[in-house]
C-alpha positions in Angstrom: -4.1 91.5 -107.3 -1.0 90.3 -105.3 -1.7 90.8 -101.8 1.9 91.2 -101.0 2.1 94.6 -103.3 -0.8 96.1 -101.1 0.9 97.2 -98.2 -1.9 99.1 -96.0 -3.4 95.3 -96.3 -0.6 94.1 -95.1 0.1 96.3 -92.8 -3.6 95.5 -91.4 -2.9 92.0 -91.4 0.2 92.2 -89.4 -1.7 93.6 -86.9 -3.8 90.6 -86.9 -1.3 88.0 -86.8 1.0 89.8 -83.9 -2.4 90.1 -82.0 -3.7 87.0 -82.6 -0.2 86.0 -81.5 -0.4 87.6 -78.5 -3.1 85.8 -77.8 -2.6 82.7 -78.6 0.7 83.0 -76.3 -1.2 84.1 -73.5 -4.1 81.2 -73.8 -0.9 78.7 -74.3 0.2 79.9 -71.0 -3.0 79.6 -68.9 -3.3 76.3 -70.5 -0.3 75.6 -69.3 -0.8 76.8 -65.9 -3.8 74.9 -65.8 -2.3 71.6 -67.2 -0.1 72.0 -64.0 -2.5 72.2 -61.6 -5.5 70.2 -62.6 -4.2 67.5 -64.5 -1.9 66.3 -67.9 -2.4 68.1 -70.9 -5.7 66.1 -72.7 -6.8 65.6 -69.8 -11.1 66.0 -68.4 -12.3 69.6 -70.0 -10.0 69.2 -72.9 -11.5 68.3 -75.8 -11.8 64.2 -75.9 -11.0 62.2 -79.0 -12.5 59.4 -80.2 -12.8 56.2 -77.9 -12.6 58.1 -74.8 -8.8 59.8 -75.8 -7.8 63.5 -75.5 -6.7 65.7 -78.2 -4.8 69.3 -77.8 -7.5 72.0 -77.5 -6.7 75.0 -79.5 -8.2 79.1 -79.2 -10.5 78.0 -81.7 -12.1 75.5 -79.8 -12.6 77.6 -76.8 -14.2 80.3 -78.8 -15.7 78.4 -80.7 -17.2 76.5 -77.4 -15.8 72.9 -78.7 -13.8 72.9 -75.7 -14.4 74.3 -72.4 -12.4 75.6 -68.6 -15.2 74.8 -66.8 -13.3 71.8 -65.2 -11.1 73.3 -63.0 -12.1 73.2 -59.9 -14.1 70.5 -59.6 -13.9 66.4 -58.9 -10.7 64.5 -58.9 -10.4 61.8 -61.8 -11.3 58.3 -60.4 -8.5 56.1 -58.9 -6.7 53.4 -60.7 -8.8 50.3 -59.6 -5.7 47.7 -59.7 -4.1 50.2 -56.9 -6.9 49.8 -54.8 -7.2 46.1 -54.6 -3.4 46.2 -53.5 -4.0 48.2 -50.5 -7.2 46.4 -49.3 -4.8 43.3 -49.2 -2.2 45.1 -47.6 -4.8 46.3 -45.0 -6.4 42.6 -44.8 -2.6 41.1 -43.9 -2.1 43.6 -41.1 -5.4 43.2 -39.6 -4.6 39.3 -39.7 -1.2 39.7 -38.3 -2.7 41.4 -35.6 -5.5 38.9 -34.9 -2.6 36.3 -35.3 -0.1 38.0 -32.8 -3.0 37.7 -30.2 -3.9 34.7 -30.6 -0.5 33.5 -30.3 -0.3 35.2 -27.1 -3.8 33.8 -25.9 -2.4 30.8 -26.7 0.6 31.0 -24.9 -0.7 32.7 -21.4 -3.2 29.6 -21.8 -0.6 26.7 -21.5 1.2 28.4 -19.1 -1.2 29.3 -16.4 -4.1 27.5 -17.4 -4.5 25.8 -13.6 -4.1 29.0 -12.4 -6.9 30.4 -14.9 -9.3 27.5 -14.3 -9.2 27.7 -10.5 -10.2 31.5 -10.8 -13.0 31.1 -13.5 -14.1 27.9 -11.9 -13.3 26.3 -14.6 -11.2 23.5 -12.8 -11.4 19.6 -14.6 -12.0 17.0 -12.0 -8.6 15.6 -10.7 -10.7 11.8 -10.7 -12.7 9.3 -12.4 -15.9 9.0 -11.7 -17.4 5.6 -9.7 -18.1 2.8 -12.1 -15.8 3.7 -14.4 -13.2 0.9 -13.5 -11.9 -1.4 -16.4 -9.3 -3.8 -17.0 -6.3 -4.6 -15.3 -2.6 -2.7 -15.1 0.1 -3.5 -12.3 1.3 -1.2 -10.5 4.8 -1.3 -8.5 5.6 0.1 -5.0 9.4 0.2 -4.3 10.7 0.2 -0.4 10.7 3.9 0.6 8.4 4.8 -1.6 5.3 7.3 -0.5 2.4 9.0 -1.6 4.0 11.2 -3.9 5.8 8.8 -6.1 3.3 6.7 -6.0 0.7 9.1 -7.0 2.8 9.5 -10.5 3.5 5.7 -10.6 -0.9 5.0 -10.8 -1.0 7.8 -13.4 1.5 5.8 -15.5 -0.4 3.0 -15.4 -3.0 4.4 -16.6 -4.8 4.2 -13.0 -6.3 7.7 -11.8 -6.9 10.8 -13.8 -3.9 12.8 -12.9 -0.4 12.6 -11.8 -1.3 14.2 -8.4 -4.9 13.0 -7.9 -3.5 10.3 -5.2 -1.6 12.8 -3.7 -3.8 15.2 -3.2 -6.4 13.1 -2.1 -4.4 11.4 0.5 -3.7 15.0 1.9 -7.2 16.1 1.5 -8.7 13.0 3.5 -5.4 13.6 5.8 -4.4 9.6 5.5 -0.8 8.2 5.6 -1.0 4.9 5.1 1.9 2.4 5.5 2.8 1.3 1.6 4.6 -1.9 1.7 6.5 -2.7 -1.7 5.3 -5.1 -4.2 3.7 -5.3 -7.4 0.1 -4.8 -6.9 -2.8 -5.8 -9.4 -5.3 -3.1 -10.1 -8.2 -1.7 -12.9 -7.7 1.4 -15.0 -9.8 4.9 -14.8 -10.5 4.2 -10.6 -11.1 6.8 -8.3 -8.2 7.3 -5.8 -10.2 6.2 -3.2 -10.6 2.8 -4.8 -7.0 2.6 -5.5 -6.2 3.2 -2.1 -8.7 0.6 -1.0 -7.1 -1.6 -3.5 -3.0 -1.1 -2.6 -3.8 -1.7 1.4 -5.6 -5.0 0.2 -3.0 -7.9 0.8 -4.9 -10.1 -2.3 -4.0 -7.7 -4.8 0.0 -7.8 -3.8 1.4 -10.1 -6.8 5.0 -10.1 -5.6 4.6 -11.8 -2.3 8.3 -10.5 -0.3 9.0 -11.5 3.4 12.8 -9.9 4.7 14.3 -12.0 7.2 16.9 -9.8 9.0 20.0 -12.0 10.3 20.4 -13.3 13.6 16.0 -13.8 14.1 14.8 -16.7 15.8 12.3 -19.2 14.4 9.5 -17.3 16.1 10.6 -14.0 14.8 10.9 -15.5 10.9 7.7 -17.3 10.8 6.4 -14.0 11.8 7.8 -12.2 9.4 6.9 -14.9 6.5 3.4 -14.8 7.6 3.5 -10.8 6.7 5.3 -11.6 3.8 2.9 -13.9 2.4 -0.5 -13.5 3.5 -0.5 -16.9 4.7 -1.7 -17.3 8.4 0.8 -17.3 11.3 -0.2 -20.4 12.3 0.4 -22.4 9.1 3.8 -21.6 9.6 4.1 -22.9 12.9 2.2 -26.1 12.3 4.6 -26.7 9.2 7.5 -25.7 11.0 6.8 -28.4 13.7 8.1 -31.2 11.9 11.7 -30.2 10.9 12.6 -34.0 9.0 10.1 -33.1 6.5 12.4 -30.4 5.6 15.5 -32.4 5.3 16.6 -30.8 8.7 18.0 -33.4 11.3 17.4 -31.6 14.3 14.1 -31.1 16.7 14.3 -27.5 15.5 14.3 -25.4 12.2 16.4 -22.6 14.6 19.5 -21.9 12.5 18.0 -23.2 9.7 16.0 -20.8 8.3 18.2 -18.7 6.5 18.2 -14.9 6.5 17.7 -12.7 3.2 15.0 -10.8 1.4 12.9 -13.5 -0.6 10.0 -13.2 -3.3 7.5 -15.6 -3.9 5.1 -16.6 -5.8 1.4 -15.9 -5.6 1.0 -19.7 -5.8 3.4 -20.3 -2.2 2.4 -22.2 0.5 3.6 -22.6 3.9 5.5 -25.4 3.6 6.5 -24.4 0.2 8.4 -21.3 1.6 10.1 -22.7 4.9 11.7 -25.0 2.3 13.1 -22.4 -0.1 14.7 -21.0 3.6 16.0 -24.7 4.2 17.5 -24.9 0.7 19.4 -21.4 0.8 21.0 -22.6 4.2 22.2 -25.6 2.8 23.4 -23.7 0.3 25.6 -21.6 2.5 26.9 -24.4 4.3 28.0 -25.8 1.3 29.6 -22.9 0.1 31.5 -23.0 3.5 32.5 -26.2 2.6 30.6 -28.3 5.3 30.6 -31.5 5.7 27.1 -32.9 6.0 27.6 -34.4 9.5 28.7 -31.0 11.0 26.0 -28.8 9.7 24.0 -28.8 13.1 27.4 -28.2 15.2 28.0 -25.4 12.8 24.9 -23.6 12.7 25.0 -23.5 16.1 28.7 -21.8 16.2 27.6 -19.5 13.8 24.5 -19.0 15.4 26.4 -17.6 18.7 28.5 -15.8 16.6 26.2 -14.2 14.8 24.5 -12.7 18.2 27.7 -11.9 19.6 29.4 -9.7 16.8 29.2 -6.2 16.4 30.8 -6.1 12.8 31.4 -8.7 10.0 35.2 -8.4 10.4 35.0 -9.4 14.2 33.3 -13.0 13.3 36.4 -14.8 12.6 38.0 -13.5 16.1 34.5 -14.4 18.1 34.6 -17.3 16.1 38.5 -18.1 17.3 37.1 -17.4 21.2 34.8 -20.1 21.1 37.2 -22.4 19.4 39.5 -21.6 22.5 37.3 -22.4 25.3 36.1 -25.2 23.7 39.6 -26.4 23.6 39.8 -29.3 26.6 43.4 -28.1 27.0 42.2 -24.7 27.9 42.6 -24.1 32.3 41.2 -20.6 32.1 37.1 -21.0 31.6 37.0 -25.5 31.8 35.4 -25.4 28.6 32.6 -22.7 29.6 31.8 -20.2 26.5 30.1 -17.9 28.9 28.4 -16.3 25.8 25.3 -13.8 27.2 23.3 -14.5 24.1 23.2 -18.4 25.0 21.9 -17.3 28.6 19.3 -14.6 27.5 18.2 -17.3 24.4 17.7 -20.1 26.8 15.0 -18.3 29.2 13.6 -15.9 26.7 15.3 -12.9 27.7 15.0 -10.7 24.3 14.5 -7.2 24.9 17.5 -5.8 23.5 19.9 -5.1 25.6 23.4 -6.5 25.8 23.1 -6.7 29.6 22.0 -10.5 31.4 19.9 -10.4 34.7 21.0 -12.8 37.2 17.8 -15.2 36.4 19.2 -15.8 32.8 23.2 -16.3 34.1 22.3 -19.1 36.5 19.3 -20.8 35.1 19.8 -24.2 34.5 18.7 -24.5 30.7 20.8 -27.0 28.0 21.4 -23.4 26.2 22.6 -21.5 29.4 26.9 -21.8 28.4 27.4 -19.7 32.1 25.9 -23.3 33.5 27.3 -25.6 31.3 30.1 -26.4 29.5 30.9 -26.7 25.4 28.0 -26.1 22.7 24.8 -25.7 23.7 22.2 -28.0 22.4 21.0 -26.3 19.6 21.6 -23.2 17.3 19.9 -20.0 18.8 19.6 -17.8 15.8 19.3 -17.9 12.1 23.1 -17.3 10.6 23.8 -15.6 7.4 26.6 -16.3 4.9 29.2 -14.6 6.8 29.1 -15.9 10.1 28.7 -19.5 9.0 32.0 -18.9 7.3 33.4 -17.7 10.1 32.2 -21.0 12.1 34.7 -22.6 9.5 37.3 -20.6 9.3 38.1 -18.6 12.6 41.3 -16.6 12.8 44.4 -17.3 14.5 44.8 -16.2 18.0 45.0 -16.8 22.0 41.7 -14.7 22.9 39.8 -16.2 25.5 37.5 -12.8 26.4 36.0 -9.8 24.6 33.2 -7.6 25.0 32.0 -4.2 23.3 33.4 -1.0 24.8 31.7 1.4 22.5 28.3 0.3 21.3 27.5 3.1 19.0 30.6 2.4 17.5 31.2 -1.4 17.9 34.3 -1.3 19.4 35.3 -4.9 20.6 38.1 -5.2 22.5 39.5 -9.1 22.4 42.2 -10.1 25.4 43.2 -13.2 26.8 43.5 -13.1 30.1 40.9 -12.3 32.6 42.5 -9.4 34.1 42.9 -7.3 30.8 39.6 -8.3 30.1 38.1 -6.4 33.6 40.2 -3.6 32.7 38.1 -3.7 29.4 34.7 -4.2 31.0 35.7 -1.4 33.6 35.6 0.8 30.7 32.2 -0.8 28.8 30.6 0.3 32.5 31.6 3.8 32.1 30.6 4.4 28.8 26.8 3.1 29.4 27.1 4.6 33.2 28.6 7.6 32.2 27.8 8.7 28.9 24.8 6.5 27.1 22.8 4.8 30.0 20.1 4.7 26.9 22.2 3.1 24.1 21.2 -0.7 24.9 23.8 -1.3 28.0 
């Protein structure tokens, strides 16, 4: 029979359908509601499909048991494994930037204040080699001026002591101040500062042998000097210098002939060696001068006065004029007497500075003494540089017979030519020494 013609059946059946409707609306719902809170629709407690998938569970199935709630509520899925190796490298890089930023600023404290962090922890590297540890050779050079400081840098540069300031510091620590004198100086690497001490005040280990002859010294004062200079005994020089021919000098003395300047020689010099390269340099000046060979003695000794007489370079050529004046046989004021102090103080030994002449030196009778006699005297009395042996040549033009220093701070000369201007000008030398600097070499 046609089920659509029975209609209490259909009537039933309606029933069925809007109830199993219902139902089926309200289990859609709570699966809904549950899809939103536990997880996406075919997710865990869903009915699974094959190879680990989901399928959409129906009413059937959880009547029927082939699907089951009982999920809800419990575990969390697992996490997506390529997400988790992510952050464990994030987490690695910001424990290693960390580790790197303090290390950087390890690091940085360290080269900054590591003296500072050794001398607390006691951690401090020895400023010097150790004995025995001396090797090679290096030079080492010690300019004029130069002290400990400098030259503590200068042996760490040549490769000499441990440390730039090992010298120095040891020099304070022992409390020494030794006199440096300038030089090149052989010496080994990696040496204690001690030993390089030891080794710079040895006068063997000085390669640039130096001697400074300041202008207007006397034979003695130069051979001296050249003795320090050189190493050489004093009294080498003096035997050499005995026997002026067999330097080309015509004279019975090398005074005036040993000309003054700053010379370097070499390791290799002799006594005789170096009172020639003095000779030769003052030969040189004279010819430069343009002297003729017969004059040389008569000019060295002008210049000689000259240069003992002049405060200043620019009052050489007006001494040098004075003594051409008095020398002049026409002259009626001093009869030919150069009444020069130097000559007097020169020819009985009077050196000990001072401008003044005692009555001994004015009136002894001794061939250099020009209060005593008249013209030259016999011999130069000082060593002249270039300047006043030019001026022996060349004096300037003018009538002075007189002058004398008013000011000797300053080295005002005053030049006059007749003896009562020049008392007026002594009057006021006396004052200032009397008056105002009794100390300043009157």
């Amino acid at each position: 029979m046609n089920a659509a013609a029975d209609p209490e059946r259909d009537s039933d059946d309606a029933r069925a359908v809007v109830g199993a409707g219902a139902v089926s609306a309200a289990g859609h719902a709570r699966a809904t509601r549950t899809s939103a809170h536990d997880g996406p629709v075919g997710g865990p407690g869903l009915r699974s499909g094959p190879a680990g998938g989901t399928s959409t569970a129906t009413l059937e199935d959880l009547f029927t048991g082939s699907a089951s709630t009982d999920h809800i509520g419990s575990a969390p899925p697992p996490k997506n494994k390529r997400r988790r190796r992510i952050g464990g490298w994030i987490a690695l890089g910001v424990v290693l930037l960390l580790l790197g930023g303090i290390a950087g600023g390890a690091w940085y404290v360290w080269n900054t204040y590591e003296d500072s962090i050794r001398e607390v922890m006691g951690w401090e590297e020895p400023k010097d080699y150790e004995d025995g540890l001396a090797n090679g050779e290096t030079f080492v050079t010690i300019a004029s001026g130069d002290t400990g400081s400098p030259i503590s840098q200068s042996l760490y540069d040549a490769g000499v002591t441990k440390m730039p300031d090992a010298f120095y510091d040891y020099l304070i620590e022992s409390g020494q101040n030794p006199n440096f004198q300038p030089g090149v100086y052989r010496l080994q690497k990696q040496m204690t500062s001690e030993a390089a001490l030891a080794s710079l005040m040895d006068p063997a280990n000085k390669m640039e042998l130096t001697a400074q002859i300041p202008e207007g010294f006397t034979v003695d004062g130069t051979l001296e000097r050249l003795a320090e200079g050189t190493g050489i005994p004093l009294e080498e020089f003096t035997a050499a210098a005995a026997d002026p021919a067999a330097f080309g000098v015509p004279a019975n003395s090398l005074e005036g002939w040993l000309f003054p300047a700053t010379y370097t020689f070499d390791p290799s010099v002799t006594a005789q060696s170096a009172i020639q390269t003095l000779v030769d340099r003052a030969k040189q000046s004279l010819d430069a001068a343009g002297v003729p060979e017969a004059d040389r003695q008569e000019i060295l000794t002008i210049a000689s006065i000259i240069q003992r007489e002049a405060r200043y370079e620019q009052d050489m050529q007006r001494v040098s004029r004075v003594i051409q004046n008095r020398l002049d046989p026409s002259n009626q004021e001093t009869f030919g007497l150069l009444q020069m102090d130097s000559t007097a103080q020169y020819g009985i030994g009077e050196d000990d500075g001072t401008v003044s002449s005692s009555e001994e030196a004015l009136t002894d009778d001794n061939p250099w003494n020009t209060y005593v006699h008249p013209g030259l005297p016999v011999g130069p009395i000082s060593n002249p540089g270039d300047v006043a042996i030019d001026a022996a040549m060349h004096p300037a033009d003018g009538d002075w017979l007189y002058f004398v220093t008013v000011n000797l701070d300053t080295g005002e000369t005053v030049f006059t030519s007749n003896l009562a201007d020049h008392n007026r000008a002594v009057n006021q030398w006396q004052q200032w020494c009397s008056q105002q600097n009794p100390d300043s070499g009157c």
